[in-house]
Backbone atoms as SQL, in Angstrom:
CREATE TABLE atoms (id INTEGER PRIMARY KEY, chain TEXT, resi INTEGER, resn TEXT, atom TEXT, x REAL, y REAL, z REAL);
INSERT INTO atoms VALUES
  (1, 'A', 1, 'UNK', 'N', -65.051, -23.751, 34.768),
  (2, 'A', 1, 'UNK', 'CA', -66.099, -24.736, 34.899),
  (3, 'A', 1, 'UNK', 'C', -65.603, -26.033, 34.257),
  (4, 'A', 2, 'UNK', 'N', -65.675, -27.134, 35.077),
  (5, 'A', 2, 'UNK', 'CA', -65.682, -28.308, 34.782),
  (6, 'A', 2, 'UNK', 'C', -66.694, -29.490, 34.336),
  (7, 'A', 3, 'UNK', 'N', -66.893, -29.586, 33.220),
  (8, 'A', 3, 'UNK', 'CA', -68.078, -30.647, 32.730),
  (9, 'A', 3, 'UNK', 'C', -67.228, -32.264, 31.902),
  (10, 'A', 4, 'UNK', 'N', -68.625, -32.665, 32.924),
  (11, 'A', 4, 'UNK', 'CA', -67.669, -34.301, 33.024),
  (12, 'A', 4, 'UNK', 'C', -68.663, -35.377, 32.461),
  (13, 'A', 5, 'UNK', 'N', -68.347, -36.029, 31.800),
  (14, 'A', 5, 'UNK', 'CA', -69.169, -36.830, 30.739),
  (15, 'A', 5, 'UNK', 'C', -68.700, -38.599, 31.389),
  (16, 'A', 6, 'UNK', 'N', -69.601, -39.193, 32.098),
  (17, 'A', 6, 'UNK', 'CA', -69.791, -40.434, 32.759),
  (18, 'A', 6, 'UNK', 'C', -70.619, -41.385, 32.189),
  (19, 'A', 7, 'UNK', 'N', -69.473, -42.463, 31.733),
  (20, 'A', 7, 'UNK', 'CA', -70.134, -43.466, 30.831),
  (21, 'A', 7, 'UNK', 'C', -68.722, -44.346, 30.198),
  (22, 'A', 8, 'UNK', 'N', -68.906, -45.178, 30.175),
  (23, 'A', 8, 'UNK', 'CA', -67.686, -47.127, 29.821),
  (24, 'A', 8, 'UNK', 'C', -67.557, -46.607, 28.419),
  (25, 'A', 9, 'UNK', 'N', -68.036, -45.645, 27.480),
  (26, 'A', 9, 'UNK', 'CA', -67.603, -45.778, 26.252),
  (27, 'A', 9, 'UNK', 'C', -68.802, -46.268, 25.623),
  (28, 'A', 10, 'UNK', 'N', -69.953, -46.784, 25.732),
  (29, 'A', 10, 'UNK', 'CA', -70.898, -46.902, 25.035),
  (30, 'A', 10, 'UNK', 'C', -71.499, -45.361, 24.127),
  (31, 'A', 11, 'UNK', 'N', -72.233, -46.011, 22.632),
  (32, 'A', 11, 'UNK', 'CA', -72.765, -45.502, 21.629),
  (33, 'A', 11, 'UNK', 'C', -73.166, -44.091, 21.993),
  (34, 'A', 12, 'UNK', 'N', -73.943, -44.354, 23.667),
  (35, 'A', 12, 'UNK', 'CA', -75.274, -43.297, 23.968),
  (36, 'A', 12, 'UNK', 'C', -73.817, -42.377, 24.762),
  (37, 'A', 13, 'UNK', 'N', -72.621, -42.864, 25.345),
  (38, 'A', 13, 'UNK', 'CA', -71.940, -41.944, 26.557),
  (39, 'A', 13, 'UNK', 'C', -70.772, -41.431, 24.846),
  (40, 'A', 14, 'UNK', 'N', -70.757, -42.038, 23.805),
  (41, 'A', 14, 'UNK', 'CA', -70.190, -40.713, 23.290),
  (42, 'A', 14, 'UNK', 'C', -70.953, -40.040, 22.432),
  (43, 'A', 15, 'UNK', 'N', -72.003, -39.900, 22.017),
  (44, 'A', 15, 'UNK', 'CA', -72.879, -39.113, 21.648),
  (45, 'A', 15, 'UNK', 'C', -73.132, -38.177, 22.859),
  (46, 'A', 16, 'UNK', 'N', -73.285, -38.179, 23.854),
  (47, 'A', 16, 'UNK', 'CA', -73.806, -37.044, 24.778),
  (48, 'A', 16, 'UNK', 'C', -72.027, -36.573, 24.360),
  (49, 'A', 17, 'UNK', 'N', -70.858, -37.145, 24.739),
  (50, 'A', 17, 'UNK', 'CA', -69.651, -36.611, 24.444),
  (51, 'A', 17, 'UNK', 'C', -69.363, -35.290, 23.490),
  (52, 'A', 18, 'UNK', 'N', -69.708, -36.029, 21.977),
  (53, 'A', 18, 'UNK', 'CA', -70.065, -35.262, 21.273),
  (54, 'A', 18, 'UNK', 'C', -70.985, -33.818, 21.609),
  (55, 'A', 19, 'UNK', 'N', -72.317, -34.205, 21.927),
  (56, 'A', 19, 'UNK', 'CA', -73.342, -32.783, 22.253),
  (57, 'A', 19, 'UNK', 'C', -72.520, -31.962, 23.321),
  (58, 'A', 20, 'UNK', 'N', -71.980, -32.205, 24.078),
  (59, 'A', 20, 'UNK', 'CA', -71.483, -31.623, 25.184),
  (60, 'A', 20, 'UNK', 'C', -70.263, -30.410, 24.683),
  (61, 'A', 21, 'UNK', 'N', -69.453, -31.578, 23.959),
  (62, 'A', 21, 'UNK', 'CA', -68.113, -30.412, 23.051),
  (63, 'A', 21, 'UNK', 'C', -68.924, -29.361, 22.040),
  (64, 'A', 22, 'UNK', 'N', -70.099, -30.059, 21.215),
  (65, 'A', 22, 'UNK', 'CA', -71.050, -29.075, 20.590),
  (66, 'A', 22, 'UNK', 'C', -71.021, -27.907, 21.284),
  (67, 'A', 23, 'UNK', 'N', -71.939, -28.252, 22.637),
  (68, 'A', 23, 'UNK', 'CA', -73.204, -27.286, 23.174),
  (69, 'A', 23, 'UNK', 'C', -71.617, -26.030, 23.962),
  (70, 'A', 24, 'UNK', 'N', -70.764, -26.994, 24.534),
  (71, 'A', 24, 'UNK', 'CA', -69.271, -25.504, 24.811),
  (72, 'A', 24, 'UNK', 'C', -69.262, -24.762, 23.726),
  (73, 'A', 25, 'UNK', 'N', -68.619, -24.905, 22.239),
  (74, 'A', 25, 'UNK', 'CA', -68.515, -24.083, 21.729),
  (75, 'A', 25, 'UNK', 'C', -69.592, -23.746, 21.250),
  (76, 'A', 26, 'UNK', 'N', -70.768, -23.414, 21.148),
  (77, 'A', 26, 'UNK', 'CA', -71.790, -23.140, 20.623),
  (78, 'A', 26, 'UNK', 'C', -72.070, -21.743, 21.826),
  (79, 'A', 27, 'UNK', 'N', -71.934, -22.033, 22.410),
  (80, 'A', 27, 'UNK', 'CA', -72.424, -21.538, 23.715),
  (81, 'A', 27, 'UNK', 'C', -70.979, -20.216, 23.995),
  (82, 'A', 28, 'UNK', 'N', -70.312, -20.450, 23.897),
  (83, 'A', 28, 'UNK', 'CA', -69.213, -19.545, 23.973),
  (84, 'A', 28, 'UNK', 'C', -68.484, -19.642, 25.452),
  (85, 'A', 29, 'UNK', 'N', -68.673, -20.467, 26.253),
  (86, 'A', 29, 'UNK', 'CA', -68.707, -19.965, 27.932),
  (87, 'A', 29, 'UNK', 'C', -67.738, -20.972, 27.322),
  (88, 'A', 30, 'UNK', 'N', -66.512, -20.578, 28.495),
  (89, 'A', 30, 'UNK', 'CA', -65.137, -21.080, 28.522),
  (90, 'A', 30, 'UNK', 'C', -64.954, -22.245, 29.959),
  (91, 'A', 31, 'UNK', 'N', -64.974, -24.163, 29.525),
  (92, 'A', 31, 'UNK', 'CA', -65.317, -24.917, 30.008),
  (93, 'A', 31, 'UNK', 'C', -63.828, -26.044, 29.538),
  (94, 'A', 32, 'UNK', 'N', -64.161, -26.917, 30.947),
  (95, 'A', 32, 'UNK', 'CA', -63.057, -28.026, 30.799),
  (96, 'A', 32, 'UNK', 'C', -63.844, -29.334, 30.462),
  (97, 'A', 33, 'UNK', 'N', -63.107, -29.935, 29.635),
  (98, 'A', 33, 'UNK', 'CA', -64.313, -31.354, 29.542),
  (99, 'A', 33, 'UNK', 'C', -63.501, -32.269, 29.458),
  (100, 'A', 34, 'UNK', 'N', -64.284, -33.174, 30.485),
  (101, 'A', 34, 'UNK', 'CA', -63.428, -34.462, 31.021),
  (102, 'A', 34, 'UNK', 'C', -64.754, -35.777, 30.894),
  (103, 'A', 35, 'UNK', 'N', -63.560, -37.258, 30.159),
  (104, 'A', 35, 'UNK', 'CA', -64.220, -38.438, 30.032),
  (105, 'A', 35, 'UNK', 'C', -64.196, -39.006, 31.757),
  (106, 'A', 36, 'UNK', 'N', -65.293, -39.769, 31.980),
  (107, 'A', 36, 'UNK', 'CA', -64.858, -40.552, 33.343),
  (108, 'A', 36, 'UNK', 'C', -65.171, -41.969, 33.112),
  (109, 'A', 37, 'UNK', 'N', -64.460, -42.894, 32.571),
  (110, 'A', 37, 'UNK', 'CA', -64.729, -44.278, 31.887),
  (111, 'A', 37, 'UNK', 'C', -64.874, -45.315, 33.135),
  (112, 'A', 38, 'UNK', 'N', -64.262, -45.161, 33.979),
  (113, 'A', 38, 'UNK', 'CA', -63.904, -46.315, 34.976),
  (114, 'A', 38, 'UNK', 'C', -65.291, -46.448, 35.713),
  (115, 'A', 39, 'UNK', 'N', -65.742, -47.372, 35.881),
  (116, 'A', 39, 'UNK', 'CA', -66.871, -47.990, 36.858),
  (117, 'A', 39, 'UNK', 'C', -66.545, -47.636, 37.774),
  (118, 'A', 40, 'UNK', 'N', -65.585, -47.459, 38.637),
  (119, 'A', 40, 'UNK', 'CA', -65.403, -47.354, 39.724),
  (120, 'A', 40, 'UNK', 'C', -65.712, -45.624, 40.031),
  (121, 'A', 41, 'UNK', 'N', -65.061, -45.572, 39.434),
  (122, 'A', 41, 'UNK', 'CA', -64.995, -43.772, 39.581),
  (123, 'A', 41, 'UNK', 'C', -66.543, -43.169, 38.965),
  (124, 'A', 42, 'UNK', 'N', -67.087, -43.609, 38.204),
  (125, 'A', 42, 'UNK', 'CA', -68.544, -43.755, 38.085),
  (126, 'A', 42, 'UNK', 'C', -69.595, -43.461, 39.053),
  (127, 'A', 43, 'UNK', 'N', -69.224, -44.672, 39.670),
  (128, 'A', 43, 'UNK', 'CA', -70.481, -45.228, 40.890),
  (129, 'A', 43, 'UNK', 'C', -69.965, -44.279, 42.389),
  (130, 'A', 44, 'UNK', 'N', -68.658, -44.318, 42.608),
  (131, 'A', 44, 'UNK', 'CA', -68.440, -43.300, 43.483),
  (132, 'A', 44, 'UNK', 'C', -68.816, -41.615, 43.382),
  (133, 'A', 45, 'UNK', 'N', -69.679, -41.428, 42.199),
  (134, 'A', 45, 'UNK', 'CA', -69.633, -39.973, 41.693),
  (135, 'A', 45, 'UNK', 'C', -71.753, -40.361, 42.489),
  (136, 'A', 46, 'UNK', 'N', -72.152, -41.612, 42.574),
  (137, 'A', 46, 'UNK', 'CA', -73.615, -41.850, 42.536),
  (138, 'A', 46, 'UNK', 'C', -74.378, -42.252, 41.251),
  (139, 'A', 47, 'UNK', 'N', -73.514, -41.982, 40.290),
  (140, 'A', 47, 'UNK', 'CA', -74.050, -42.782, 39.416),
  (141, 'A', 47, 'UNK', 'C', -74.425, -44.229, 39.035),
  (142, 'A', 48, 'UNK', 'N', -75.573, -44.290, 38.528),
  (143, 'A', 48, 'UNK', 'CA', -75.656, -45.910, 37.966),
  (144, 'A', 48, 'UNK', 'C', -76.331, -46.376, 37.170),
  (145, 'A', 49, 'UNK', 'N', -76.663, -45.037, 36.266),
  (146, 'A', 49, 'UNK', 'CA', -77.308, -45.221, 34.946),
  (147, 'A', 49, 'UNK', 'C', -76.293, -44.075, 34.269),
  (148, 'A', 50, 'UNK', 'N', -75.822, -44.528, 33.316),
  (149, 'A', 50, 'UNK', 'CA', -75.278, -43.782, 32.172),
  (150, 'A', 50, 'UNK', 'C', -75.638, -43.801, 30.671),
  (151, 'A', 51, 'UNK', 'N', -75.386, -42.674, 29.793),
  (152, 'A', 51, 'UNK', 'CA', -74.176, -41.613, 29.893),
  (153, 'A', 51, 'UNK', 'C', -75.053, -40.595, 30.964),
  (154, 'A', 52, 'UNK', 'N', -73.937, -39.927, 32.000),
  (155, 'A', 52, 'UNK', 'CA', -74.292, -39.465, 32.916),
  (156, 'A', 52, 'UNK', 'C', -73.446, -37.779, 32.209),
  (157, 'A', 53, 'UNK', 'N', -74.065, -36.814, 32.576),
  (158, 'A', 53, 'UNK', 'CA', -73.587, -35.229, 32.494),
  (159, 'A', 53, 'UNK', 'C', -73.681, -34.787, 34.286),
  (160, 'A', 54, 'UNK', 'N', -72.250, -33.786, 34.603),
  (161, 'A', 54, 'UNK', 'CA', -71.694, -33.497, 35.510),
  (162, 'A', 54, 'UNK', 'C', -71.221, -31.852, 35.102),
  (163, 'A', 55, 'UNK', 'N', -71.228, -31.568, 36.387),
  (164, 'A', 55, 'UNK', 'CA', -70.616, -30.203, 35.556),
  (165, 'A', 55, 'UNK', 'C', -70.227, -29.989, 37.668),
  (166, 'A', 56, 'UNK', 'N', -68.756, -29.505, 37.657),
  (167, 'A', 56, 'UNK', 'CA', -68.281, -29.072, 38.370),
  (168, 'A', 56, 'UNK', 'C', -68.501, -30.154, 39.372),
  (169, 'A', 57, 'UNK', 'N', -68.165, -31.520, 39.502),
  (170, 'A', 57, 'UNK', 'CA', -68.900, -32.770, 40.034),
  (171, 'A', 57, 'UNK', 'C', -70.300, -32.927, 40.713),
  (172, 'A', 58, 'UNK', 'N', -70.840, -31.811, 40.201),
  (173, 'A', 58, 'UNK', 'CA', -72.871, -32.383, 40.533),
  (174, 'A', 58, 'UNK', 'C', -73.409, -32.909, 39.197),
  (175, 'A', 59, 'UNK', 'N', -73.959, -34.155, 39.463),
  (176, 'A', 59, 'UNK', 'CA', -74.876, -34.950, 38.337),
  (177, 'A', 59, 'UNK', 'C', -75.861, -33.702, 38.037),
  (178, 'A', 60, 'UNK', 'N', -75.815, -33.676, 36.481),
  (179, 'A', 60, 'UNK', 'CA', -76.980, -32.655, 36.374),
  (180, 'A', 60, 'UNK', 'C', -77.665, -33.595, 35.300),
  (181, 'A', 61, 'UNK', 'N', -77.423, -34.743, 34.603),
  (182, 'A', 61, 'UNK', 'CA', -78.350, -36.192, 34.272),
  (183, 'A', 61, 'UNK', 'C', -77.800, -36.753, 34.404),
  (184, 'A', 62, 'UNK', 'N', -78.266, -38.131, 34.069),
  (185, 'A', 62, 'UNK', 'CA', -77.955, -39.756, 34.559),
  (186, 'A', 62, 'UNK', 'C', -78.944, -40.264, 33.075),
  (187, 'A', 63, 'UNK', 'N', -78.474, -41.745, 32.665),
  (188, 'A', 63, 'UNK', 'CA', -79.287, -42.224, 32.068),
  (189, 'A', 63, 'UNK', 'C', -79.953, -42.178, 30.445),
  (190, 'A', 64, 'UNK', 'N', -79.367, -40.656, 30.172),
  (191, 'A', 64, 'UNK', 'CA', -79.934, -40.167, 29.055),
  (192, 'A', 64, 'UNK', 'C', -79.220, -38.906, 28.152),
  (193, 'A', 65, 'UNK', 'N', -79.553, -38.898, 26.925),
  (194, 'A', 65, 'UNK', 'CA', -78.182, -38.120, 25.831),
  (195, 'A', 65, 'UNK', 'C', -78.886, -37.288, 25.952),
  (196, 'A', 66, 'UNK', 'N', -78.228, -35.942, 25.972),
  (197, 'A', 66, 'UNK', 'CA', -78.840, -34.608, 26.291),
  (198, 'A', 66, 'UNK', 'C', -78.715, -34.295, 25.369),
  (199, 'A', 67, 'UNK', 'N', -79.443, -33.275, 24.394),
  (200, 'A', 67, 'UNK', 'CA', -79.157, -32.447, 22.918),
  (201, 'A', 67, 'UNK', 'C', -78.621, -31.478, 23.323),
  (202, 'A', 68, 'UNK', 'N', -77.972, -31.221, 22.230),
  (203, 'A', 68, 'UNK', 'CA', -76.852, -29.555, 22.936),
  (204, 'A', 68, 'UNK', 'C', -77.829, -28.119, 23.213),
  (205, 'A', 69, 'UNK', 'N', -78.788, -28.467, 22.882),
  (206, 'A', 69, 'UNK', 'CA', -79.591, -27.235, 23.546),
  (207, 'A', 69, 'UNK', 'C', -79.823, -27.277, 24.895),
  (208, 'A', 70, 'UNK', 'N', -80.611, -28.756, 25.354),
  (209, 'A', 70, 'UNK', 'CA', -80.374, -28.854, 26.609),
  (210, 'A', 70, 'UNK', 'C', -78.636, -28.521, 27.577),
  (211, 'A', 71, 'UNK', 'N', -78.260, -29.091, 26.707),
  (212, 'A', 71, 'UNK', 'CA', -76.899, -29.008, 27.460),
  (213, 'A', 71, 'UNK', 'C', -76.505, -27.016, 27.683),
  (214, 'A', 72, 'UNK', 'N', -76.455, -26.316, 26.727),
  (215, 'A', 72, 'UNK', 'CA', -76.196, -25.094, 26.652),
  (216, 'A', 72, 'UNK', 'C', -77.109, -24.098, 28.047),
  (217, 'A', 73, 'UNK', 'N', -78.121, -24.821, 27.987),
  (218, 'A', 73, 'UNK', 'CA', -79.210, -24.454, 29.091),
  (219, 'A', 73, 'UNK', 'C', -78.594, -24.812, 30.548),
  (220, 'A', 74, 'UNK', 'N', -78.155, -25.897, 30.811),
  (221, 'A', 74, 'UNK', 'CA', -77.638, -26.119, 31.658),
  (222, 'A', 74, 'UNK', 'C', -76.311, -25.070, 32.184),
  (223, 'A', 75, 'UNK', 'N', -75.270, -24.943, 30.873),
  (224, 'A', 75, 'UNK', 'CA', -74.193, -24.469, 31.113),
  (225, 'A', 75, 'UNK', 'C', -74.636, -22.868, 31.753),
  (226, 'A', 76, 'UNK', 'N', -75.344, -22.575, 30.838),
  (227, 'A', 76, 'UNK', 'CA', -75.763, -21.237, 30.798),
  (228, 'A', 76, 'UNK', 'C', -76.708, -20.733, 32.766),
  (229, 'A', 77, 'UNK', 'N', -77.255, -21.791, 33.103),
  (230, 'A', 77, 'UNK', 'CA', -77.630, -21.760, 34.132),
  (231, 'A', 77, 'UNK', 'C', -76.531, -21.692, 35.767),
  (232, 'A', 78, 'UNK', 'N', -75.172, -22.262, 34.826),
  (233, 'A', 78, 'UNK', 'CA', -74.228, -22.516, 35.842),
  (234, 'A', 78, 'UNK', 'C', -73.433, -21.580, 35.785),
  (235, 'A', 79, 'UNK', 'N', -73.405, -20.725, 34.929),
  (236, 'A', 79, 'UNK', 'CA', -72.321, -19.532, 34.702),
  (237, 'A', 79, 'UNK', 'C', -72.596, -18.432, 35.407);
């Protein structure tokens, strides 16, 4: 599983960064995690509110920092 963290580097896109590496090891499920900084590569994903969360390239938010519980919920839903 691939989870992809979309966002220029702002405050809010590495804090979800952070929760995201949290909510993997917390969670135990064995995951790849990738930055996607470029605007370009961004907006071609449909995004256009960030920090955006991705997992296996489907937006699963846009717009908003997920807490690692949410996030674990997610993972846990995709496994």
């Amino acid at each position: 599983m691939k989870v992809q963290i979309l966002g220029t580097g702002c405050a809010k896109c590495k804090k979800l960064f952070e929760n995201a590496t949290a909510a993997i090891k917390q969670s135990g499920i064995q995951c790849e995690i990738e930055k996607i900084e470029k605007i370009e590569d961004i907006t071609d994903m449909g995004v256009m509110m960030t920090p955006a969360l991705a997992i296996d390239g489907e937006i699963k938010t846009a717009g908003k920092v997920m807490d690692v519980e949410g996030i674990i919920q997610i993972l846990k839903s995709q496994n």
